[in-house]
C-alpha positions in Angstrom: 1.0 1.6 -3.2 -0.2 -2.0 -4.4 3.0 -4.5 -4.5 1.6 -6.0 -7.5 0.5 -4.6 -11.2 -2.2 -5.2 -12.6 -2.7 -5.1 -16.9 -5.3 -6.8 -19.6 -4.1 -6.9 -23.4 -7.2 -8.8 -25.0 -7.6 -12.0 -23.6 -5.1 -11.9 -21.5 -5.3 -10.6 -17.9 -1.7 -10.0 -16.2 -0.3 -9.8 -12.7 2.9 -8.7 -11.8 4.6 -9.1 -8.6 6.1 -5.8 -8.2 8.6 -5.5 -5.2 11.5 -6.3 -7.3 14.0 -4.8 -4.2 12.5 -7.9 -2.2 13.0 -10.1 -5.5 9.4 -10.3 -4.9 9.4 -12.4 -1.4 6.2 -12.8 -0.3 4.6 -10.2 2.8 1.6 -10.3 4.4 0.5 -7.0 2.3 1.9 -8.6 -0.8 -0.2 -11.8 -0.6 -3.5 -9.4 0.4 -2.8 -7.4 -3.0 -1.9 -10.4 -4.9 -5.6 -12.1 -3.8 -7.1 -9.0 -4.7 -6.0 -8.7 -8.1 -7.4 -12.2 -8.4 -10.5 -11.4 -7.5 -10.6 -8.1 -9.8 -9.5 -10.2 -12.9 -12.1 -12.8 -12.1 -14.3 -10.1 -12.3 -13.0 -9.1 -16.2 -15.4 -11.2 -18.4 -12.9 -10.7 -21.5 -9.7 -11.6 -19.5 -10.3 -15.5 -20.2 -6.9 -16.4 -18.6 -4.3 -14.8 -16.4 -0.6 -14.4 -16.5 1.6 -14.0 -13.2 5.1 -13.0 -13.9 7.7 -10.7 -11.5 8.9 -7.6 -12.0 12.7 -7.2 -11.9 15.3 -10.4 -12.1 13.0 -12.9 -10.2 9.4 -14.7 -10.5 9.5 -14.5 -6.1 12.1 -15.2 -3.7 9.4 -17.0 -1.1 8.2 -15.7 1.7 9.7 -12.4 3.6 11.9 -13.9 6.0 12.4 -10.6 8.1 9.1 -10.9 8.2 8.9 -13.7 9.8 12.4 -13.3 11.4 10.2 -10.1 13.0 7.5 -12.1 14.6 9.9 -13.2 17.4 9.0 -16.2 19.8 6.1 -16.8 22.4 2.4 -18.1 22.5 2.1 -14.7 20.4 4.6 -15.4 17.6 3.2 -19.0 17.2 -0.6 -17.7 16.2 0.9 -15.4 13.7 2.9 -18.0 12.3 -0.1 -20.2 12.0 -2.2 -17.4 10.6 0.1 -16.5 7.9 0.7 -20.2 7.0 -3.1 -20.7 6.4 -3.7 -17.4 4.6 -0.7 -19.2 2.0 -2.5 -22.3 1.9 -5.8 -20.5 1.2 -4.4 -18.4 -1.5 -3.3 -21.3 -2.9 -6.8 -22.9 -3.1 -7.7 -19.8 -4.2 -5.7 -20.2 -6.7 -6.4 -23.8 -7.9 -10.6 -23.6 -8.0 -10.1 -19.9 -9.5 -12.2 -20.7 -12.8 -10.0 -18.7 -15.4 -6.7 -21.0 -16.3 -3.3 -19.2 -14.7 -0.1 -19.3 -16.5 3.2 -18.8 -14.7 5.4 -17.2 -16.4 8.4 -17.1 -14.9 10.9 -14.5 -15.6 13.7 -15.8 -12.7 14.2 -17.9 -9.5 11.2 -19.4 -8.5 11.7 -20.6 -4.6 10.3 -21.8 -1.9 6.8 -20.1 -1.7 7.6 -18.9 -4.8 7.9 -22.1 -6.3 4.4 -22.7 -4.4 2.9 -20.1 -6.4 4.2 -21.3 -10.0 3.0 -24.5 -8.7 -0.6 -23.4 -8.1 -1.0 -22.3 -11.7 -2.2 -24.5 -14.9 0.8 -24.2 -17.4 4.5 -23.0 -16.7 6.4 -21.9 -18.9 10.0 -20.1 -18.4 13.1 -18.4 -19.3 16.4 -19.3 -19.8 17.1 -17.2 -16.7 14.7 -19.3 -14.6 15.4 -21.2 -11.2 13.9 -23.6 -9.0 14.0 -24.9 -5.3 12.8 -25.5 -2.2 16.0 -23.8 0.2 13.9 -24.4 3.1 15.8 -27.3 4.9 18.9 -25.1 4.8 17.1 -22.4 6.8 15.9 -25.0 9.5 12.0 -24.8 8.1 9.8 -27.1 6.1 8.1 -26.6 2.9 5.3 -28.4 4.3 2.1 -26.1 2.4 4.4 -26.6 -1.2 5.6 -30.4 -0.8 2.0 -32.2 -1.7 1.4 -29.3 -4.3 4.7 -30.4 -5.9 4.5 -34.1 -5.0 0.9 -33.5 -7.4 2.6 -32.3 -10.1 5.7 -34.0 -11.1 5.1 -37.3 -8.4 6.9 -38.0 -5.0 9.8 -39.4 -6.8 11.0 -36.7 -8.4 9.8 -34.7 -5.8 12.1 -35.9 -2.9 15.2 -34.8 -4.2 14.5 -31.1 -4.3 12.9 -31.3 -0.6 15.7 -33.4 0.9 18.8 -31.4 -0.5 17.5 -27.7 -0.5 19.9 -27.9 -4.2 17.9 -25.1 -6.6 17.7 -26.4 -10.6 17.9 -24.5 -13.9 15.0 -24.2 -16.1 16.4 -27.4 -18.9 16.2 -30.1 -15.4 12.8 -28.2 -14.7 11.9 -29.2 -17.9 13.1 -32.7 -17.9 11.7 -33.5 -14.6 8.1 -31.6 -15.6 7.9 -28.7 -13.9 7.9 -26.6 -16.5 6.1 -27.0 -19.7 7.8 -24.8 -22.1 11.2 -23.1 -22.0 11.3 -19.5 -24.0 13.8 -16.6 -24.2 13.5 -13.8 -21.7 12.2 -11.6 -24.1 9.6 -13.8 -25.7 8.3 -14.9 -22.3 5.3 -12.6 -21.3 4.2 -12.6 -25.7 4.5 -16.3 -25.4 2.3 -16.3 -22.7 0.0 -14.2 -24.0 -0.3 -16.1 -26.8 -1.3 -19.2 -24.6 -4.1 -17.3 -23.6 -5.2 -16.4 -26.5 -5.3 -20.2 -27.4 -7.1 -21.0 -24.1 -9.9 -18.3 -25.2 -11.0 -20.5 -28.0 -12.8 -22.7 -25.7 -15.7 -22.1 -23.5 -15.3 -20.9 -20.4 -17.5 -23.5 -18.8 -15.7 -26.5 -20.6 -12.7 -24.8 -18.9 -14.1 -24.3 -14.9 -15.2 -28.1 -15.1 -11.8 -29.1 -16.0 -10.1 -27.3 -13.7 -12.1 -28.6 -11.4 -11.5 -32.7 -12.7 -7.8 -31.7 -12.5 -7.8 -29.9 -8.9 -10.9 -31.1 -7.4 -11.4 -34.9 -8.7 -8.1 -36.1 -9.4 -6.4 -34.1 -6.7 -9.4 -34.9 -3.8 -6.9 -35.2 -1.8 -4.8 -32.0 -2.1 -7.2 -29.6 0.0 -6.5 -32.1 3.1 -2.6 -32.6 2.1 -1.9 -28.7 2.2 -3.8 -27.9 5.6 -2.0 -30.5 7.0 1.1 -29.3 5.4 0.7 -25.5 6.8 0.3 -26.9 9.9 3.8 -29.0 10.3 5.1 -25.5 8.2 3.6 -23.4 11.2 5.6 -25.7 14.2 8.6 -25.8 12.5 9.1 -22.2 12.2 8.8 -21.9 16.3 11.9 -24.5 16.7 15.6 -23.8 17.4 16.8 -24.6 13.9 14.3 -22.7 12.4 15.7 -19.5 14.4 19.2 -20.1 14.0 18.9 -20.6 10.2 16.8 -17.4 9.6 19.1 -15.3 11.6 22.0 -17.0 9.6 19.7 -16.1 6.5 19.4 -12.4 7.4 23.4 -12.0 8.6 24.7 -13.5 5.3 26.3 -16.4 7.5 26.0 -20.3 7.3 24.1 -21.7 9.2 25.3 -23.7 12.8 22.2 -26.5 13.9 21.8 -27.2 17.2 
């Protein structure tokens, strides 16, 4: 069974992260499904813009720490680690150059890779519900793939504070600080969205590609470098003592004690 839905309503394509137990944390499977859909709504002609919102109470948790609690240690473990920060980074890119505009609309907490994802989309708008951090510090690993991608957004300075305390904001100091673009009601969320789209379809779709691409590509020449560099320093910290100890404190409900 997929882990994510996929739905068109005019104009509007829609994915859904759908493993709502998991509050949506990212797997290896999820991420494959989640490219795929991607590349099936790229393939819509009438879709002209594309939704991503989460099933259940939350937009995505991050990635699956059992997961990656699972890979264990050694030469072994390492690769993997490495592998699965690149295929993050890549679906990232993916998701910047991909030519139809994305709208995040997110329904919950938005964290750590999942904050990554919301931040690899055009426009963000978000509930009252909504959440946002980077907790990654406080289980003894580095947002190194999301820090440029957020640094690109709202700027270093208002950057630093969420990477330096691991705190997680509301959706009004999202707003204020520009993360978020709009704040709507729970229930008007995925109509307001939809509603964007249908706004974004009134342009040509070549206008829209090109700009994209003087956003991502021109102003941001620098990102594609920043985020490989960034899943490597994510990779090597997930192979050091902290990083163990504040996973396994992650997974038994504990705080965590650094070495």
């Amino acid at each position: 069974m997929s882990l994510v839905k996929i739905m068109a309503h005019q104009h509007a394509g829609t994915i859904v992260l759908n493993r709502p137990e998991k509050r949506n944390a990212l797997s290896r499977e999820l991420l494959a499904d989640f490219e795929g859909a991607l590349r099936t709504l790229h393939r819509e002609k009438p879709v002209r813009a594309v939704v991503i919102t989460g099933a259940g109470s939350a937009f995505c948790a991050g990635m699956d720490l059992a997961e990656m609690q699972a890979a264990g240690t050694g030469e072994d473990a390492q690769e993997r680690l490495q592998e699965d920060a690149e295929i993050y980074r890549d679906l990232l890119e993916m998701m910047l150059r991909f030519p139809k505009p994305l709208i995040a609309a997110v329904n919950g907490p938005a964290v750590a890779g999942g904050l990554g994802l919301m931040l690899a989309c055009d426009i963000v708008i978000a509930s009252s519900e909504s959440q946002f951090g980077l907790p990654e510090p406080r289980r003894g690993v580095v947002a190194g793939i999301v820090s440029p991608l957020l640094a690109f957004r709202i700027g270093a300075g208002q950057a630093a504070p969420l990477l330096l305390t691991g705190r997680v904001i509301d959706g009004d100091q999202a707003f204020r600080i520009g993360l978020v673009h709009e704040l709507v009601s729970n229930d008007l969320l995925w109509a307001r969205a939809t509603l964007i789209a249908e706004e974004i379809a009134l342009n040509a779709p070549e206008a829209l590609l090109m700009s994209k691409r003087m956003l991502n590509e021109m102003i941001g020449e620098e990102l594609s470098m920043q985020l490989s560099a960034g899943a490597a320093v994510s990779a090597a910290a997930r192979t050091t003592e902290s990083a163990a100890e504040g996973l396994r404190a992650f997974i038994e409900k504990r705080p965590p004690v650094w070495p």
